[in-house]
C-alpha positions as CSV (number, residue, x, y, z in Angstrom):
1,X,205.5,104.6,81.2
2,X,204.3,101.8,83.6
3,X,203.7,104.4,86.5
4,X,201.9,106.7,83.8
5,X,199.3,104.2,82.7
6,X,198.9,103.4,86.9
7,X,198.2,107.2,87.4
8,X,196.0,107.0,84.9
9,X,193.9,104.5,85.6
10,X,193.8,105.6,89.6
11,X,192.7,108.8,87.8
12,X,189.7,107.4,86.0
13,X,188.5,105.2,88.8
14,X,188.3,108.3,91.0
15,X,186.1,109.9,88.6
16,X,184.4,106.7,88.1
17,X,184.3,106.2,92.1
18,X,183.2,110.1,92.7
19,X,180.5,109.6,89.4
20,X,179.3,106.8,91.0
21,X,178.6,108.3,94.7
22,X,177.6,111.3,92.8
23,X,174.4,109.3,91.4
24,X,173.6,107.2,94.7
25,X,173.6,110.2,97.0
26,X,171.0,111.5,94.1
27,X,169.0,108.5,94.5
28,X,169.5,108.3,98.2
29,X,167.7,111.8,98.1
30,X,165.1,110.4,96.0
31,X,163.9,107.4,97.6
32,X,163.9,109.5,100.7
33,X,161.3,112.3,98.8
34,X,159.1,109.3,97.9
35,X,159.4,107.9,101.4
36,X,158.8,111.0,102.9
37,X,155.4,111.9,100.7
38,X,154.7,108.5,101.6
39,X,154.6,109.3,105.2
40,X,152.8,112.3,104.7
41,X,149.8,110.2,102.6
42,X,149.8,107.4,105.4
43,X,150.0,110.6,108.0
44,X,146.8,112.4,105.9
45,X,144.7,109.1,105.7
46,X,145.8,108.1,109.2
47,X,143.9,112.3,110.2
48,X,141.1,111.1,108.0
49,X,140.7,108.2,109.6
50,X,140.7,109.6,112.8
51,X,138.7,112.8,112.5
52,X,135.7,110.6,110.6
53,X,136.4,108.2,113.6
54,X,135.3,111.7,116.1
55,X,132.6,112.5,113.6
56,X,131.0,109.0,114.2
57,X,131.2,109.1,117.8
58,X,130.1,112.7,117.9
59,X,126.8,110.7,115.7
60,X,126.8,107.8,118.2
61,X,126.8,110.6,121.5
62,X,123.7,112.5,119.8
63,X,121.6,109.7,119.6
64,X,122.5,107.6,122.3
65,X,121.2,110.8,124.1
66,X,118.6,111.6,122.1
67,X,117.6,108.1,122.9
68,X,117.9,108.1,126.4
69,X,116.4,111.6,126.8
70,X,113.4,110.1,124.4
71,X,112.9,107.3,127.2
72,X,113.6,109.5,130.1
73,X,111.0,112.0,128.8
74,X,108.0,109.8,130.2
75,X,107.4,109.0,133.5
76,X,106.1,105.2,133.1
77,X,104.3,105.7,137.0
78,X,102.5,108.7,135.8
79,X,101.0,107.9,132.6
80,X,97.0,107.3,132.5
81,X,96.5,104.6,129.6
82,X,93.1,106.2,128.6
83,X,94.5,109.7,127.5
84,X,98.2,107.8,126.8
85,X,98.9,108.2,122.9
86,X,99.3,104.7,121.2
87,X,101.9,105.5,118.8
88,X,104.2,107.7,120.6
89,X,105.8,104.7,122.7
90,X,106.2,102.0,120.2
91,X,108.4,104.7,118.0
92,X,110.4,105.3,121.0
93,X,111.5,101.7,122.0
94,X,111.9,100.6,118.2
95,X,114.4,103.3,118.3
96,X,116.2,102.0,120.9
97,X,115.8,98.5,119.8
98,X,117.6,99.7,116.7
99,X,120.6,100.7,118.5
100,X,120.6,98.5,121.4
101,X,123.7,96.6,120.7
102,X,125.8,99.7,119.6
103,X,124.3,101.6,123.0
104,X,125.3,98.3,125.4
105,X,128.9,98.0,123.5
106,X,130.0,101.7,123.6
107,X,127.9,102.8,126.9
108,X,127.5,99.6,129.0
109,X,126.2,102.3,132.1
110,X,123.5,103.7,130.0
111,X,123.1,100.8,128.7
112,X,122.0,99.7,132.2
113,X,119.8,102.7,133.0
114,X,118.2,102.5,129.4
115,X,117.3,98.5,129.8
116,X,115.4,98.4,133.1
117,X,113.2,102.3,131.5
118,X,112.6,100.5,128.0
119,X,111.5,97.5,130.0
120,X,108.7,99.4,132.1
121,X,108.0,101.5,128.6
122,X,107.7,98.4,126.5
123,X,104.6,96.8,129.3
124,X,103.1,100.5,129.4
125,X,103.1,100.6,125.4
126,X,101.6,97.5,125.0
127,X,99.0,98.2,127.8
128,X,98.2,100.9,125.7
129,X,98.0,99.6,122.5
130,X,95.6,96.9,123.7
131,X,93.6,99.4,125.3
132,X,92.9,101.6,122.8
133,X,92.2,98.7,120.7
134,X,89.0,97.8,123.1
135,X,87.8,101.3,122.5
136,X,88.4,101.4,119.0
137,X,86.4,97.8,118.5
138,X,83.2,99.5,121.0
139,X,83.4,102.5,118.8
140,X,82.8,101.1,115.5
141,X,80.1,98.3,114.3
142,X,81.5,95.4,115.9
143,X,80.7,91.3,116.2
144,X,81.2,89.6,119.4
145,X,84.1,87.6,118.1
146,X,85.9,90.6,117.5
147,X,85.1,92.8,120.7
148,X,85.5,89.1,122.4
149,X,89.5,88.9,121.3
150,X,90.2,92.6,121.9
151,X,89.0,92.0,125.5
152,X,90.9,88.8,126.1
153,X,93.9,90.4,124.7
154,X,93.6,93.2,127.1
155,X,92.6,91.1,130.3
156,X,95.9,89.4,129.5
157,X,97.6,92.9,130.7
158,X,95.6,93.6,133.8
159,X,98.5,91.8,135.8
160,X,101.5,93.1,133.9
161,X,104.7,93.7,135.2
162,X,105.8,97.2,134.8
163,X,102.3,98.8,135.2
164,X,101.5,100.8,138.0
165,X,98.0,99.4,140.4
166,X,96.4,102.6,139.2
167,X,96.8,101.3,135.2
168,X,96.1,98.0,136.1
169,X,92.9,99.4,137.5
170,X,92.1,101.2,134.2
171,X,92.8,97.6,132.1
172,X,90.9,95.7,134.5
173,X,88.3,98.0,133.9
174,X,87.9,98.4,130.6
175,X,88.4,94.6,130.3
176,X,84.8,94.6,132.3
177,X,83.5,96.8,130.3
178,X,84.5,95.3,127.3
179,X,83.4,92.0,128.7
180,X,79.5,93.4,129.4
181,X,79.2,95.5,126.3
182,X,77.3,92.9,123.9
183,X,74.9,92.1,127.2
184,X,74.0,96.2,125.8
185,X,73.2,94.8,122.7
186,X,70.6,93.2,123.7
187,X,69.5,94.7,126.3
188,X,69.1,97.8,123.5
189,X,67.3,95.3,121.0
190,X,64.8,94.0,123.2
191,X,64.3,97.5,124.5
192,X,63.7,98.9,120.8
193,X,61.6,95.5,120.3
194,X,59.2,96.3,123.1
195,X,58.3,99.8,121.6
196,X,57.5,98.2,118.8
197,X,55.2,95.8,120.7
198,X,53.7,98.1,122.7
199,X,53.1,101.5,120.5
200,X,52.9,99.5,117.1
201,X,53.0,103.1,115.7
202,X,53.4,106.3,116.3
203,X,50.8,108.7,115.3
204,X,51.5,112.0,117.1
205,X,54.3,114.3,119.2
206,X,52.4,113.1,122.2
207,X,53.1,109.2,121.8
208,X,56.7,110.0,120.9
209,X,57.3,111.7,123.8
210,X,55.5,108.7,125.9
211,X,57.9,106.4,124.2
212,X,60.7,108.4,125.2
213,X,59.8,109.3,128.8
214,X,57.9,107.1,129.8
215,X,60.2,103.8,128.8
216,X,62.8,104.3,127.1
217,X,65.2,106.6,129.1
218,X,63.5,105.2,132.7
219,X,64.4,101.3,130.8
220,X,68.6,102.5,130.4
221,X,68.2,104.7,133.6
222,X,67.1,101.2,135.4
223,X,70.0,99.3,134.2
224,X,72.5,102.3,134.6
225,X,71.3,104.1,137.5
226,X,71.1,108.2,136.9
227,X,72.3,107.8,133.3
228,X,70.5,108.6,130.0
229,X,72.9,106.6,127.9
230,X,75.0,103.7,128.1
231,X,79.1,104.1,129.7
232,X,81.3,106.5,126.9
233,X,82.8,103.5,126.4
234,X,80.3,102.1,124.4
235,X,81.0,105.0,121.4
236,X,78.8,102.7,119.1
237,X,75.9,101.9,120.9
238,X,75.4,105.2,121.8
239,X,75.5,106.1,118.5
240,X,72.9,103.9,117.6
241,X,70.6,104.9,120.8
242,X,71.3,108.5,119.8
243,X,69.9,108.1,115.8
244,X,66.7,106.3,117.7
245,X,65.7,108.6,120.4
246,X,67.1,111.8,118.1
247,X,64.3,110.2,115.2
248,X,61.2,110.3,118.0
249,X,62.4,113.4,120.0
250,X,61.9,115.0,115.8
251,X,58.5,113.7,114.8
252,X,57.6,116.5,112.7
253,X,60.8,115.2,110.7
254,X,60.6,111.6,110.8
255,X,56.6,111.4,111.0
256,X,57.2,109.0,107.5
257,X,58.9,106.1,109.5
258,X,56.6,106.8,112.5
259,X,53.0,107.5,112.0
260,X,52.6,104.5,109.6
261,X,52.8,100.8,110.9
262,X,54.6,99.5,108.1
263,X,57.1,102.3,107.6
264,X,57.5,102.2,111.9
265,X,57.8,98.3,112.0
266,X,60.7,98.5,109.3
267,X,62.3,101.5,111.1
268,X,62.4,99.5,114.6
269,X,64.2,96.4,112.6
270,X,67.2,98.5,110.8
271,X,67.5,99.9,114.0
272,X,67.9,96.6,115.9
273,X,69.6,95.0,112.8
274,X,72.6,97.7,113.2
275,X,73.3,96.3,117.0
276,X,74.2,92.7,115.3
């Protein structure tokens, strides 16, 4: 009876035993499904990761060369400042200001190459700007303060680092020019004054002509030997000499402001009044 009830019991804690290894080989397989797609979602996001990782470097390559082809594109030692394009420069090196630190972090040799190119580009773009800032001021109605800044501004660049002696020669001159161009003013106002003093009026073709050939073009022909108008450079005042000598070389019709000496003294005035 004894050995019966031992049997038994042996017999149910096999089954037990066998149950119980039955359920944790079960679970054994299941914690290693979940650690398996576990993997494979570390695995996926680690691919992710890493191709997005190619992608931005793939970015960084196009416009770090994009970038230094941009800067490579211009010859600094060729460029004349007068026909150079203001804008075109300044958009370049912000560029590459913009991505500077990335560039010297991930491509320390172009880096190199890049810094000393921007450096040249940055005095030649600033050259420039100043530049065409002188001719911009000389081509529009202008005080003296004003044309007198632009040409201190630009004098400050006839020495620059970076430019070549041929553009320094172009700043320095312009800088002249700049500095001379309100001596024009009134040289032209004292010019337009003495028609008025010494014709008073205008009555016929004949005395227009005078005026014209006979002092005027000889008077800016004196002070600019073989010319007929003042340097290009002086857009405005040419502008103003060409509405003056374009109104007497027409006196059939401007004969109103010219063959009365009211109408012809008021005529000489606005003229003079637009060189101040």
């Amino acid at each position: 009876m004894k050995l019966h009830r031992y049997i038994t019991c042996v017999v149910l804690l096999l089954a037990v035993c066998v149950s119980a290894q039955a359920v944790t080989r079960k679970q054994w397989k299941l914690n290693l499904r979940e650690e398996n797609e576990e993997l494979r979602e570390q695995l996926a996001e680690l691919e992710a990761d890493y191709n997005e990782l190619l992608r931005q470097i793939s970015v960084m390559d196009s416009v770090a060369d994009g970038i230094f082809n941009s800067l490579e594109s211009v010859s600094p030692d060729t460029v004349a400042i007068a026909r150079a394009e203001p804008g075109r420069y300044s958009t370049m090196l912000e560029r590459y200001r913009m991505f500077r630190p990335t560039i010297e972090l991930v491509y320390p040799e172009t880096a190199v190459k890049m810094t000393e190119r921007a450096r040249r580009l940055e005095a030649l773009s600033q050259a420039v700007k100043v530049y065409h800032n002188v001719r911009k001021t000389m081509a529009r109605r202008h005080t003296r303060e004003e044309l007198s800044a632009a040409v201190d501004s630009l004098s400050a660049h006839s020495q620059a680092t970076g430019l070549t002696k041929a553009q320094r020669r172009e700043v320095q001159k312009l800088a002249e020019l700049g500095a001379a161009e309100w001596d024009a003013h009134d040289f032209m106002s004292e010019m337009m004054a003495e028609v008025l003093e010494q014709w008073k009026v205008i009555p016929g073709q004949k005395e227009a002509s005078a005026a014209l050939k006979e002092y005027i073009l000889p008077t800016i022909a004196t002070a600019y030997p073989g010319k007929k108008r003042f340097p290009s450079e002086y857009a405005y005042l040419n502008s103003v000499l060409d509405e003056f000598t374009g109104v007497l070389s027409d006196y059939e019709g401007n004969s109103g402001k010219l063959d009365d000496e009211e109408q012809f003294g008021l005529w000489i005035r606005a003229m003079i009044k637009k060189l101040y």
